[in-house]
ROLUM-32130 format. One line per field, with one value per residue (C-alpha): residue number from 1; residue in three letters; x, y, z. Coordinates in nm, 3 decimals. Layout:
# residues N
i = [NUM_...]
aa = [ALA_...]
X = [X_...]
Y = [Y_...]
Z = [Z_...]
//
This chain:
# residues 251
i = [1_2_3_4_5_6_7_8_9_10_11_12_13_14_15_16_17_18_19_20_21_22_23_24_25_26_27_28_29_30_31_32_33_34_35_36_37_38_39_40_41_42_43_44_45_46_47_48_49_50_51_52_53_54_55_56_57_58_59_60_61_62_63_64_65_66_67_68_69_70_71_72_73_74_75_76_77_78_79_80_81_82_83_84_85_86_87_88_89_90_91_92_93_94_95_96_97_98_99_100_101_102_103_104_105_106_107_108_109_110_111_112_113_114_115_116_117_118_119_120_121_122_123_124_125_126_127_128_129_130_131_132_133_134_135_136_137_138_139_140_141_142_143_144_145_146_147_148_149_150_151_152_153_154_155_156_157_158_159_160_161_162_163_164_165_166_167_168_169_170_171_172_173_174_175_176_177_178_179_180_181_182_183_184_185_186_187_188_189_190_191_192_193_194_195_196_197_198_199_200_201_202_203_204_205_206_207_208_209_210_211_212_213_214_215_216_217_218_219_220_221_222_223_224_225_226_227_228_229_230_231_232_233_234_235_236_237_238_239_240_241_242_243_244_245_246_247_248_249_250_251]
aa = [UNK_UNK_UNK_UNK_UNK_UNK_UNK_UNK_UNK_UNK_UNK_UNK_UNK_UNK_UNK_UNK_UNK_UNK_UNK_UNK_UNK_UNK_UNK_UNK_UNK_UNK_UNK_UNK_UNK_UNK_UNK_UNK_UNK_UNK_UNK_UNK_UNK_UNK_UNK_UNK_UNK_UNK_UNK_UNK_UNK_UNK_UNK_UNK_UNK_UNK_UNK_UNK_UNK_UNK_UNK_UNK_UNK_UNK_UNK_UNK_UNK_UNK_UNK_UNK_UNK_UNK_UNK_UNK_UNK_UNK_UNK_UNK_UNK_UNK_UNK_UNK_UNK_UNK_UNK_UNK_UNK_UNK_UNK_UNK_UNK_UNK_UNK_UNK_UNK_UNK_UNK_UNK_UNK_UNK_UNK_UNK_UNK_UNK_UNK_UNK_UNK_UNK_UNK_UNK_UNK_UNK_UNK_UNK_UNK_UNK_UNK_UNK_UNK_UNK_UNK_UNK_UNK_UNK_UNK_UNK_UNK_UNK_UNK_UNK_UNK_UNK_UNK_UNK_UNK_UNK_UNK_UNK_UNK_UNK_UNK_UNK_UNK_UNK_UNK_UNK_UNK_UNK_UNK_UNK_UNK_UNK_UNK_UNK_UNK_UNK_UNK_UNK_UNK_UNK_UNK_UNK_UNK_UNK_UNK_UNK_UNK_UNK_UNK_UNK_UNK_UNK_UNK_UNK_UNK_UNK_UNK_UNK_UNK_UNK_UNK_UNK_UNK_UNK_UNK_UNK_UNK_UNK_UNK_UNK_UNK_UNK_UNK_UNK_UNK_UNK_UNK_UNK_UNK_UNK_UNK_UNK_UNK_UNK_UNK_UNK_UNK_UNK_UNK_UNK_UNK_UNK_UNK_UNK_UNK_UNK_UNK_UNK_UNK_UNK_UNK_UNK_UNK_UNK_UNK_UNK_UNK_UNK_UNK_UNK_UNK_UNK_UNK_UNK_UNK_UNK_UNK_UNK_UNK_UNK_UNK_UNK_UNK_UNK_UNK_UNK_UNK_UNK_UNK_UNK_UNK_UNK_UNK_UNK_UNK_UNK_UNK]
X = [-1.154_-1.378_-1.612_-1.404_-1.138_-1.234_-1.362_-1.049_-0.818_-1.066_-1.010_-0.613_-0.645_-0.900_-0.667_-0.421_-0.524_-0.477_-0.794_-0.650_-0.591_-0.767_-0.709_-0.755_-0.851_-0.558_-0.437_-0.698_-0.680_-0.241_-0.332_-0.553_-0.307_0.002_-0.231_-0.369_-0.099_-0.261_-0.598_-0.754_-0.756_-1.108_-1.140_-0.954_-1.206_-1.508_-1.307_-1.345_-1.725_-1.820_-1.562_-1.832_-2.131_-2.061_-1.939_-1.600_-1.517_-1.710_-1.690_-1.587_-1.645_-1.430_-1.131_-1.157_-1.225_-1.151_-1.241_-1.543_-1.618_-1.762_-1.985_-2.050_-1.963_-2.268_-2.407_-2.315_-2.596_-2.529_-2.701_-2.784_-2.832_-3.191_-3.086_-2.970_-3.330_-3.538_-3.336_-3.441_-3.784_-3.834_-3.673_-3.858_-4.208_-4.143_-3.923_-4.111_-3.943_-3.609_-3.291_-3.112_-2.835_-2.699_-2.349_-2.268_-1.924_-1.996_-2.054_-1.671_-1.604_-1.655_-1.340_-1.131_-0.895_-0.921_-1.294_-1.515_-1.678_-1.860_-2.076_-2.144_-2.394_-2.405_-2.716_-2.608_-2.898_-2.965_-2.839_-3.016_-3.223_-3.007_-3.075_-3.436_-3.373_-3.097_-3.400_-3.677_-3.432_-3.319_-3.725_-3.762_-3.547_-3.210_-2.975_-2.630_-2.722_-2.429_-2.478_-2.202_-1.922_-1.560_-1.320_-1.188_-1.572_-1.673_-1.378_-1.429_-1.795_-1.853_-1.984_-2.142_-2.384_-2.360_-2.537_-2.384_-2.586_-2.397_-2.475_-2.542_-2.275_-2.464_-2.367_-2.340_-2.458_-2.766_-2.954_-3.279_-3.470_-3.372_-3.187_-3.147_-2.904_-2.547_-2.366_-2.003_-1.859_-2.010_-1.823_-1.476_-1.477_-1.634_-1.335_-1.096_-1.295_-1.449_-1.315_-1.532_-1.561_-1.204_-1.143_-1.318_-1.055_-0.682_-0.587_-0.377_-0.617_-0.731_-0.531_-0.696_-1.077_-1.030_-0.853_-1.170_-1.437_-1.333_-1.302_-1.655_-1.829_-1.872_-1.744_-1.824_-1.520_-1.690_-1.945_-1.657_-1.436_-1.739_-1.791_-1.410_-1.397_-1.684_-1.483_-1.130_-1.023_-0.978_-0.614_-0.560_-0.872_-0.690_-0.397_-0.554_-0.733_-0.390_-0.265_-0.497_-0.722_-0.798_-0.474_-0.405_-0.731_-0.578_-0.358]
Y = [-3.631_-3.445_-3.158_-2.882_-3.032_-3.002_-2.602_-2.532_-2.660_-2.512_-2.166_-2.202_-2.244_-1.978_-1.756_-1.829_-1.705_-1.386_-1.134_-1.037_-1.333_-1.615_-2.003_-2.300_-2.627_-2.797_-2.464_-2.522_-2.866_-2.812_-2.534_-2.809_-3.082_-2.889_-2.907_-3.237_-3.418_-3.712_-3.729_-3.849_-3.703_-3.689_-3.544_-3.282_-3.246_-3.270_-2.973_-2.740_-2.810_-2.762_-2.391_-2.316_-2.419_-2.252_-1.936_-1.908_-1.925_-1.900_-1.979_-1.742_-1.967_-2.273_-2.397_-2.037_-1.961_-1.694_-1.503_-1.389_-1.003_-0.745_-0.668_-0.891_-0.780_-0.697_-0.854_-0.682_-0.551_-0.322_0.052_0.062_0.356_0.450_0.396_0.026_0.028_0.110_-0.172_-0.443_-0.308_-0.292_-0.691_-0.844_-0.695_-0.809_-1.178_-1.266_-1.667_-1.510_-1.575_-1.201_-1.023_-0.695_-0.521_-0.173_-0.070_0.246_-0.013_-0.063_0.293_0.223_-0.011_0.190_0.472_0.570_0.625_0.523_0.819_0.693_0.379_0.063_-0.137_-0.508_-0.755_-1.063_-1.295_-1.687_-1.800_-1.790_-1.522_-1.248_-1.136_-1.030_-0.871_-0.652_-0.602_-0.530_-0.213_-0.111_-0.067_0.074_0.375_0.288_0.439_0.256_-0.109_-0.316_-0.734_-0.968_-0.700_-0.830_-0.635_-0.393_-0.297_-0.270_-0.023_0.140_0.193_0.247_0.567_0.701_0.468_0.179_-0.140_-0.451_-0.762_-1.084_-1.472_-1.504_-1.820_-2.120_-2.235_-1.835_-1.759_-1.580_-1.430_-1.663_-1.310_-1.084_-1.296_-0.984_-0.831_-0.924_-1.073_-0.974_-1.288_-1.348_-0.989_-1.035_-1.361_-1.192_-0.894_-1.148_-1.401_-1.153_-0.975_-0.667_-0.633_-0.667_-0.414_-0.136_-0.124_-0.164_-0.516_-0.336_-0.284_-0.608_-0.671_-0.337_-0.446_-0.768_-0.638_-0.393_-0.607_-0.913_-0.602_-0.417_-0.723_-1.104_-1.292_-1.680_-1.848_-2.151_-1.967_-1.777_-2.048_-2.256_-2.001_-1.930_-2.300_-2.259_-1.998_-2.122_-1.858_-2.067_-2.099_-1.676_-1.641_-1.849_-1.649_-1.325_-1.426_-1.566_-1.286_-1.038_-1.088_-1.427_-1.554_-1.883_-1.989_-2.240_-2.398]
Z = [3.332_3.577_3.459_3.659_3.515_3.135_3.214_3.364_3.053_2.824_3.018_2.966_2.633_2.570_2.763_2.575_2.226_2.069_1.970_1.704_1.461_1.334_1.407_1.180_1.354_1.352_1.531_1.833_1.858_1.900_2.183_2.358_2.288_2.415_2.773_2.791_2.540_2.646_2.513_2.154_1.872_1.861_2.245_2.092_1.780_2.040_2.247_2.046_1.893_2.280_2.312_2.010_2.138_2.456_2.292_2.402_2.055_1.748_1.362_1.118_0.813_0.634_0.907_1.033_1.429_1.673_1.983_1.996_1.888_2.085_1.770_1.504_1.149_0.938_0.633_0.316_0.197_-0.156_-0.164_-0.578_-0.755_-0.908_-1.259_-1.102_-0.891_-1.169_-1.369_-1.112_-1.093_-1.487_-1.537_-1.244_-1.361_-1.711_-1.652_-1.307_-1.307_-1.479_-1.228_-1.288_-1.013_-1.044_-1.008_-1.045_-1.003_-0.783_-0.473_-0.470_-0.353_-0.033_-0.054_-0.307_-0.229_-0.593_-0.630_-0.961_-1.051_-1.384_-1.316_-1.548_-1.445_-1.527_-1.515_-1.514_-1.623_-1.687_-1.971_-2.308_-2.153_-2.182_-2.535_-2.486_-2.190_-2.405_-2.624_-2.356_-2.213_-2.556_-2.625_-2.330_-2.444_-2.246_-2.467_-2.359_-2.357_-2.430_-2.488_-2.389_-2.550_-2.592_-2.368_-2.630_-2.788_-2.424_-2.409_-2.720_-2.655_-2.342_-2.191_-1.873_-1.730_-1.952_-1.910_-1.989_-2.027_-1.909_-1.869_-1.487_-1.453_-1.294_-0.887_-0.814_-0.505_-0.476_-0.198_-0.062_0.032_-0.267_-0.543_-0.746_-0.530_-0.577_-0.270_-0.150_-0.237_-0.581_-0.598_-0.497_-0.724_-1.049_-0.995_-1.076_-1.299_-1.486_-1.788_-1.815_-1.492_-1.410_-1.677_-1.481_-1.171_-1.150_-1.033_-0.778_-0.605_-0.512_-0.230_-0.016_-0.176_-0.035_0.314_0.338_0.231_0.543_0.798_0.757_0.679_0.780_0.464_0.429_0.325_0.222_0.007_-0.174_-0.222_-0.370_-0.631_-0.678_-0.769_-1.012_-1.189_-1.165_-0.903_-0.559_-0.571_-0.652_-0.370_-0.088_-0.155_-0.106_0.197_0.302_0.267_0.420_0.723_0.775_0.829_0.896_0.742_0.520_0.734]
//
């Protein structure tokens, strides 16, 4: 096959898809094969690693691919509150080499219709760890320090504020340039993994968090499922993601 030849098909095929959905692989490599029905499988494979390369296409994440945007989505990137600030600042100083991330549940406002108006923050920390840095704040005069409560003492206790110390659970993903801030996808997992924090929202909810979170921000699949896996949450993941934007994903 000549090189005008190979340009040409890959322009009637990248004519041919829609900007507003997402395409597995096996999706491209039918819309190539239903032109050139001839070919290899692996031609096929090779097809669309050169659309990439040459930007006519690019990679969402996991068996994900579509057209490209006009703007790129942006990293999520949490704002925290000073009492969550001062938190980070306080831990790091005293635990330097401790692995620590933290989640306060005012950051999901932004994705809620019914907005959180009294925050609980959580600092999840390394396990066996967590205990003296439930010590170190109480000592250091924070009054609502909580330590790995069961659902209904974290209910019966809670006030405005709180702090909840919980084990950070290993294979979470953490940020290379600021591992103390809490990445989208180790939130959408924890929402449904975790008790306490599950506790704070109504699972109702979910479905619009999840639609919201993939259309403000880039999301990588692979990372979430990863830690969905971890936490025995990739099958109830890939059906929310099935469900919401990145349809087809799975496929």
């Amino acid at each position: 096959m000549k090189g005008d030849d190979i340009m040409q098909w890959y322009e009637q095929v990248v004519k041919s898809l829609k900007s507003d959905r997402k395409y597995s692989h096996k999706e491209l490599a039918d819309e190539l094969k239903a032109l050139k029905p001839d070919l290899h499988d692996s031609t096929y494979h090779w097809a669309i690693s050169s659309l990439i390369k040459h930007g006519r296409i690019e990679k969402l994440g996991y068996n994900m691919y579509s057209l490209p945007t006009e703007e790129p989505k942006k990293e999520y990137y949490p704002v925290y509150s000073d009492l969550a600030t001062g938190l980070i600042d306080q831990i790091q100083d005293k635990y330097p080499l401790v692995t620590f991330t933290v989640f306060e549940t005012v950051m999901m406002n932004e994705f809620l219709n019914h907005l959180i108006a009294q925050n609980t923050v959580f600092v999840q920390v390394e396990k066996e760890v967590g205990i003296y840095i439930f010590r170190f704040l109480q000592e250091n005069g924070y009054p609502n320090v909580m330590y790995k409560p069961r659902v209904d003492a974290f209910d019966l206790y809670w006030k405005r504020d709180c702090i909840v110390i919980t084990d950070l659970i290993t294979e979470a993903p953490l940020r290379s340039d600021g591992p103390h801030v809490i990445m989208l996808e180790k939130i959408l997992v924890d929402m449904c993994a975790d008790k306490l924090m599950s506790s704070t929202f109504s699972e109702a909810e979910f479905p619009d968090i999840m639609e919201q979170a993939q259309s403000r921000y880039h999301l990588d699949v692979a990372r979430l499922l990863r830690y969905s896996r971890r936490r025995n949450r990739e099958t109830m993941m890939k059906e929310y993601l099935e469900r919401g934007a990145i349809e087809g994903a799975f496929t």
